[in-house]
N, C-alpha and C positions, 0 to 999 in steps of 0.2 A: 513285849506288852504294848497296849495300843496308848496312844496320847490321850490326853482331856476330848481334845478335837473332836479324834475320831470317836470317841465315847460320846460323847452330846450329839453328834451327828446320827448316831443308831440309837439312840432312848427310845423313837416314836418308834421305831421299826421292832424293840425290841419287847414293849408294848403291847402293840399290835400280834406280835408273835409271830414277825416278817423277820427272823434275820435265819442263818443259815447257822449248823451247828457249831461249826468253830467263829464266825462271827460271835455269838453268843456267849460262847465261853469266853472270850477274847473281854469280852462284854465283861462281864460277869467277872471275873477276875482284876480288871480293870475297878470294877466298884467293892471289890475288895480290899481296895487298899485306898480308894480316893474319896475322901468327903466332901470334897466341892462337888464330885461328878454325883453321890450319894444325894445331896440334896437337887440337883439339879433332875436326878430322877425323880424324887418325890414333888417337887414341882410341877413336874411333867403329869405325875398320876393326878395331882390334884386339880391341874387344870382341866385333864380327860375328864375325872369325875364330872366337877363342874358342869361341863359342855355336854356330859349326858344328862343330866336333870331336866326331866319337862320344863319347857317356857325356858330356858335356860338362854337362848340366840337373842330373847326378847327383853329380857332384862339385865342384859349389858349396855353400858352408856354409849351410845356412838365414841366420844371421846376416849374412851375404855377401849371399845373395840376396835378402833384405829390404830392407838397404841400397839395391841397387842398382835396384828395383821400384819403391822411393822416390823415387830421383833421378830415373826414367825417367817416373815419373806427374810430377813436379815441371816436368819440360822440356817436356810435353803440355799443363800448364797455365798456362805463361809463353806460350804461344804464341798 
């Protein structure tokens, strides 16, 4: 079974409905059993919602959206 790691590292891909079949089960069975990585997806969905909402880019605070440009290059280079 796959680590937290490699679980948070495929959330966007798996999302998107980019990951490949045993990737996904891997996935998927992985958040069967792990509640940090469980909510770390639902995170994930909800900041996708979010960011589809019309006007959505424009009422984020700069300060906001820094932050969070941050965290997102951060988890692009844990991987």
């Amino acid at each position: 079974m796959i680590n937290c790691k490699d679980a948070v590292s495929r959330l966007w891909a798996y999302l998107d409905r980019n990951l490949g079949r045993a990737q996904q089960e891997e996935l998927e069975e992985h958040l069967g059993l792990c509640r940090h990585c469980c909510g770390e997806l639902e995170f994930a969905k909800q900041i996708r919602d979010r960011l589809k909402q019309p006007g959505s880019a424009t009422e984020v605070p700069p300060e906001s959206r820094a932050k969070l440009e941050t965290f997102l290059k951060g988890l692009g280079e844990k991987s």
